[in-house]
C-alpha positions in Angstrom: 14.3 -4.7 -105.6 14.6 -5.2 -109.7 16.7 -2.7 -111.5 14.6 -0.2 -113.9 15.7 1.9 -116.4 18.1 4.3 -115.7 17.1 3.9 -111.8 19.9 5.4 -109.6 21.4 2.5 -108.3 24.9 2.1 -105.5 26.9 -1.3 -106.9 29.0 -3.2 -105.3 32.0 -5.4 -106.2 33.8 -7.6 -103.9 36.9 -10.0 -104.7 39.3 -11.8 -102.5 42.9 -10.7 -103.0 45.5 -12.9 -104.7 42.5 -15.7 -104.8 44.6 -17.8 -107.5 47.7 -17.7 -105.2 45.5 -18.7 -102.1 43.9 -21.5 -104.1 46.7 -23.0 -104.9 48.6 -22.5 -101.3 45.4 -24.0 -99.7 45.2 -26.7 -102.2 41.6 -27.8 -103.6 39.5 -29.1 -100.6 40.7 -26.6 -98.3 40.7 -23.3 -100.9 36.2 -25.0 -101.5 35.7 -25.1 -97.7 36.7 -21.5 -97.5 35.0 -20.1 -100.7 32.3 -21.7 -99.4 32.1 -20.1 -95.7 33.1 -16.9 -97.7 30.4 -17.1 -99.8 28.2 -18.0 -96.9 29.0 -14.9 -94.7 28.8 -12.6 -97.9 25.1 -13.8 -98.9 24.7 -13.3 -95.2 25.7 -9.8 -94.9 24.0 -8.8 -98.3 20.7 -10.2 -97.1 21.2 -8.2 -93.8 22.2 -5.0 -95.4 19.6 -4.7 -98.0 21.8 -6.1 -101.5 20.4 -7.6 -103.9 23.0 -10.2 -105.5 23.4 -9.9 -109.4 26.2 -12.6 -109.8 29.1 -14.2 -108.9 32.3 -15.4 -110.3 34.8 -17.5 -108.1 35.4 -15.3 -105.6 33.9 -12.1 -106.9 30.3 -11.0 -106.0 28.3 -7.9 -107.9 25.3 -6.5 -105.7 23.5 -3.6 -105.9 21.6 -1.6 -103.3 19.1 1.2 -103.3 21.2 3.5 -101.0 24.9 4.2 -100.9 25.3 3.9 -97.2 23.7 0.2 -97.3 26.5 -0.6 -99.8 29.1 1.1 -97.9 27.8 -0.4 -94.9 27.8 -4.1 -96.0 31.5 -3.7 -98.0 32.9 -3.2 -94.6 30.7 -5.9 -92.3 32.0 -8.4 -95.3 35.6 -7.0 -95.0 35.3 -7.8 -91.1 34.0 -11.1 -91.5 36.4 -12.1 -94.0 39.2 -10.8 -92.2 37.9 -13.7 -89.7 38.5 -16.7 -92.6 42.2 -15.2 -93.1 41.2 -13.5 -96.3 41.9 -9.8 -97.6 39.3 -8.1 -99.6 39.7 -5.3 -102.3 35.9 -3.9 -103.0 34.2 -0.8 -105.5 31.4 1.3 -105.2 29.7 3.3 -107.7 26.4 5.1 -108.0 24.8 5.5 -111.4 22.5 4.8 -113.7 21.1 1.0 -113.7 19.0 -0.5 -116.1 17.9 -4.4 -116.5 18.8 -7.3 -118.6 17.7 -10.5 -118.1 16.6 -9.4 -114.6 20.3 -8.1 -113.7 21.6 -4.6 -113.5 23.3 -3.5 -116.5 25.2 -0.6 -117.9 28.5 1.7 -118.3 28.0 2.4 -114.4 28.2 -0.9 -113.7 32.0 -1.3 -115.1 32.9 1.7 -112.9 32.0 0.0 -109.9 33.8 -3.3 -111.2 36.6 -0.8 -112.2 37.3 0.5 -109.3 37.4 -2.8 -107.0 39.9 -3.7 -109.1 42.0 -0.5 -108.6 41.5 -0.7 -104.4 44.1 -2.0 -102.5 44.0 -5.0 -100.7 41.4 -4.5 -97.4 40.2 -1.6 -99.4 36.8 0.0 -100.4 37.2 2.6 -103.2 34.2 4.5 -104.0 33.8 6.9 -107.3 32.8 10.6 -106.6 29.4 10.0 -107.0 29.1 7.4 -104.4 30.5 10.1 -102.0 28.0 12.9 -102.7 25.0 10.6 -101.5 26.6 9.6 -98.8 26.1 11.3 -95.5 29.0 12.4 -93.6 28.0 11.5 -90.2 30.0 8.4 -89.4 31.8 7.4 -92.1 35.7 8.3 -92.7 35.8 9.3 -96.6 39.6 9.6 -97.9 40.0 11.6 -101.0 42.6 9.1 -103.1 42.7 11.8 -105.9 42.3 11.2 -109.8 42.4 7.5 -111.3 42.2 6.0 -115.0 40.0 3.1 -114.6 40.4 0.6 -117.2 38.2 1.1 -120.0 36.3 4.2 -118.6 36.7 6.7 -120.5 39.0 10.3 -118.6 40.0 10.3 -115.1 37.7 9.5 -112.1 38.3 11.2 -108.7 37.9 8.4 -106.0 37.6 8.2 -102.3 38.5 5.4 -100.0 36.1 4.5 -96.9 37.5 4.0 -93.8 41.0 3.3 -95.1 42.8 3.4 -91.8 40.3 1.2 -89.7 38.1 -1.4 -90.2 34.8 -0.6 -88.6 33.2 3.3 -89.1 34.8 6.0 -87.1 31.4 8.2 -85.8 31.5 11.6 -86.8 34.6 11.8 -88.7 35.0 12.7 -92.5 38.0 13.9 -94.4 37.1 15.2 -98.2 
């Protein structure tokens, strides 16, 4: 999966909470040991779930997928498994309009999606309005959060949280 022009694209942005304060509480060899296992189970569950990495940064990992429910899906197996190493996640999902550069997705959409994973709370998965219109409702708890300014993106988005009250999807169950 290579990104075309202005090909519909769900990307995903995942960062540790409070990394720099865990770094430093951890200490060096012990903060690399567990970016490393995180990084580990992350490639992991991106390979499983269809993502297609675009980069990372420290902590922070930008994927994209061709469906939203893949995306969603994978946010919340990394969550889990992270949860497991002791470490709370804040992640965003947007759908939108993807084009390449230097084989990577690029574009305004992309920002939203970086946008709003930095807007979530810690252990949560925001997703903009269009991420919730593809995704089906069977089996996955969507919580309307209401109207946000995102840094840098221009008005208010509406955005939805997935799954805010547990951590694995609750079958048949959506509130919009």
């Amino acid at each position: 999966m290579h990104p075309r022009r202005d090909q519909l694209t769900a990307v995903l942005f995942v960062d540790i909470v409070d990394a720099t304060g865990l770094a430093v509480s951890l200490g060096d060899r012990a903060w690399a040991e567990l970016l490393e296992r995180y990084h580990e189970l992350v490639r992991g569950e991106l390979e499983h779930r269809r993502g297609q990495l675009m980069d990372t940064a420290g902590d922070g990992f930008f994927a994209i997928f061709d469906e939203t429910t893949d995306a969603i899906d994978c946010a919340l197996a990394i969550r889990s498994s992270a949860r497991g190493l002791g470490v709370e996640l804040r992640s965003g999902i947007h759908l939108g309009r993807c084009w390449n550069a230097d084989e990577k997705c690029a574009g305004a959409d992309v920002h939203v999606g970086a946008r709003l994973a930095g807007a979530a709370d810690p252990g949560e998965v925001l997703i903009s309005a269009e991420a919730a219109e593809h995704t089906p409702e069977a089996g996955i708890v969507i919580t309307d959060r209401g109207v946000r300014s995102l840094k840098g993106v221009p008005g208010v988005q509406r955005v939805f949280a997935i799954n805010a009250e547990s951590q694995e999807p609750a079958p048949l169950s959506v509130r919009r």
